[in-house]
N, C-alpha and C positions, 0 to 999 in steps of 0.2 A: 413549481418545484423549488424545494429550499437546501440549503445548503452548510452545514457550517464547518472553515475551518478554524483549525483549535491551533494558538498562536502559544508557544514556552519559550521560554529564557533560552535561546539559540537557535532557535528557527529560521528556518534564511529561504524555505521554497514556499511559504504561504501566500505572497500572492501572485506566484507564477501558478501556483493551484488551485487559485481563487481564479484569477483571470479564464484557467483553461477551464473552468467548472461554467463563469458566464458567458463563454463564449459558445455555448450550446444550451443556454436558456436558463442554466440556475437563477437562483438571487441568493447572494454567496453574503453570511454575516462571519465576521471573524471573530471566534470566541477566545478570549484570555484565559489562560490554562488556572487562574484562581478562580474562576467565576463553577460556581458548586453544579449550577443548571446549564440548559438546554434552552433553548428558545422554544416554543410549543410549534408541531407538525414540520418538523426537521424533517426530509426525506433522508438526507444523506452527511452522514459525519463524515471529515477527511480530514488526515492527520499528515502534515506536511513532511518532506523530508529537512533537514539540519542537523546539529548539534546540539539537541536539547539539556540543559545546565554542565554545558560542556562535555557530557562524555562520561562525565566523571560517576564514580563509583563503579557501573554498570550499563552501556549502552541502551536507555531507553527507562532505567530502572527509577530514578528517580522521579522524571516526568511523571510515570505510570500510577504516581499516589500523588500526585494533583489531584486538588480536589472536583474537578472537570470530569478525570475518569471517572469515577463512581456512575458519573451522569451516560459516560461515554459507554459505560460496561452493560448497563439500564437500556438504554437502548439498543447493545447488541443482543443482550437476553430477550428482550419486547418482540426482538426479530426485524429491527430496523439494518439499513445500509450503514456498513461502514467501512470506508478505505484508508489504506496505511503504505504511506509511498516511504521507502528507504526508512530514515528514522521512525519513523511512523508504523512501519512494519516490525521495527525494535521493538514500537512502544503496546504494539496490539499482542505481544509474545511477551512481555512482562508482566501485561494485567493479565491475561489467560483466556482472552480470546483467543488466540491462535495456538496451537503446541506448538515446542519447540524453543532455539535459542541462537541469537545473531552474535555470532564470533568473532573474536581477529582471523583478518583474512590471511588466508594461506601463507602467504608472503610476505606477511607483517610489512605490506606497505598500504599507503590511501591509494586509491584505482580510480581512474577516473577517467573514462573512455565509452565509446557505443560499442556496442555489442551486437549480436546476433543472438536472439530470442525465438524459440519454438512456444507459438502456441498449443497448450495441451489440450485444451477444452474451452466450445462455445457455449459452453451449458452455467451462463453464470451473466447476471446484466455485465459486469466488469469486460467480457471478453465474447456476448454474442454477436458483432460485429463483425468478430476474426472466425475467419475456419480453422478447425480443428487442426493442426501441422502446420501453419502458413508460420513463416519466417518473417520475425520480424526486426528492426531497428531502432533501439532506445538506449540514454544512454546511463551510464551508471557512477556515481559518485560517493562511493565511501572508504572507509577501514575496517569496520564491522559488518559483515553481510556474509559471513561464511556461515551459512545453514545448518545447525543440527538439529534432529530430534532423537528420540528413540525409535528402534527399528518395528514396534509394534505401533506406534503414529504413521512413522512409513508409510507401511505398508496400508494400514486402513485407507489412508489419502489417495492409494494409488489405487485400493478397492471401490473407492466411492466416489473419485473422478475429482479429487481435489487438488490437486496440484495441478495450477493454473498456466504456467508457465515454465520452463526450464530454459539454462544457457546452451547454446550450443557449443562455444566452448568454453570450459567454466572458468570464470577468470581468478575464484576469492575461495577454492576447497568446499562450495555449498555439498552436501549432499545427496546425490542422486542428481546434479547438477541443480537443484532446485534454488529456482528465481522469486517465482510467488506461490501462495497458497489460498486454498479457501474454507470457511468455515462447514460445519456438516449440513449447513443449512444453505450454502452458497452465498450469503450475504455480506459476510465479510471476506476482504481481501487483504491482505499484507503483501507486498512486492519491494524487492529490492531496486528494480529498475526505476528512471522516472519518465515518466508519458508525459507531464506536463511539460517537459524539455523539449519533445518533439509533435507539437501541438500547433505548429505555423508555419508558413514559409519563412520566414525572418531564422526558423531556429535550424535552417538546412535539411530540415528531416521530418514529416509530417504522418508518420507511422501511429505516432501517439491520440492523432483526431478519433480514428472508431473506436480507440478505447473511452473517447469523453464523450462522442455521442449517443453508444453503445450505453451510458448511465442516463443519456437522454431519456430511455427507454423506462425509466426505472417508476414509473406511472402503469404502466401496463403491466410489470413486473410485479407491482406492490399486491 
């Protein structure tokens, strides 16, 4: 299984995202957000959480036309895996893989606490691990993560079993409390939480492992 994550000018979880990615069997290359391509039979892109070129202009928006997306966009069209943890979930909503649009949070302050998370759905590599309702623990680190879309995305996502995750209480004004999402095809995920935080004993909280071994699976999935 191969892996790549995709490194920009402010990234600061890629190799706590790499780490959780080989410590369930990937071989994890970290790709530089200039480099135009892909490595060939990538099973899985993942796009770290940070502050990608600071923040500035548009949470996520700048990164999103690095010349890496084009390659990243390519293979979510192909129908490959691709995960987007916190920034990363900014950044899968400004190229147009995902609908929708990452906010200032409620409260217009940074939040940076665990949380209680309802899983909504096993129907997805990202989250067959978890049962459908089970409550979980991860924690969350931003300013931007207040979820909107339009209320005709809503609604399809809650038609077609995509919305992956919600808060149980919501900390940042998301949307229908919504945490993460997924593509119409299941393969991509955008989340605000980060699972790689809670991925070992060392990190107090080890909630985040079926969701890395649960992409273990993504050979059987393909």
């Amino acid at each position: 299984m191969k892996a790549a994550v995709i490194v920009f000018p402010g990234s600061n979880c890629d190799r706590d995202l790499a780490i959780a990615l080989e410590m369930v069997g990937f071989e994890v290359s970290k790709i530089w957000h200039k480099n135009s391509y892909l490595e060939k039979n990538i099973d899985l892109v993942a796009i770290p959480g940070g502050f990608s070129f600071g923040d500035y202009l548009r949470v996520g928006a700048i990164a999103a036309n690095s010349p890496i997306c084009k390659s990243i966009i390519s293979h979510g069209e192909r129908g490959g895996y691709i995960l987007g943890v916190c920034n990363g979930f900014q950044i899968l909503t400004e190229t147009g893989l995902l609908p929708g649009a990452l906010l200032r949070n409620n409260g217009l302050k940074y939040i940076c606490k665990t949380i209680d998370l309802k899983v909504e759905t096993s129907d997805s590599i990202f989250t067959n691990r978890y049962n459908r309702s089970n409550v979980i623990k991860l924690p969350i680190a931003h300013h931007d993560g207040n979820y909107n879309a339009n209320m005709k995305d809503i609604d399809r996502m809650k038609d077609q079993g995509l919305i992956a995750f919600r808060y149980c209480e919501n900390p940042n004004g998301s949307i229908d409390d919504i945490a993460g999402i997924l593509s119409p095809n299941k393969r991509v995920l955008g989340m605000m939480p980060h699972p790689e935080r809670a991925a070992e004993q060392v990190h107090g909280n080890v909630d985040g492992v079926k969701f890395f071994k649960g992409l273990a699976d993504i050979v059987s999935f393909a």
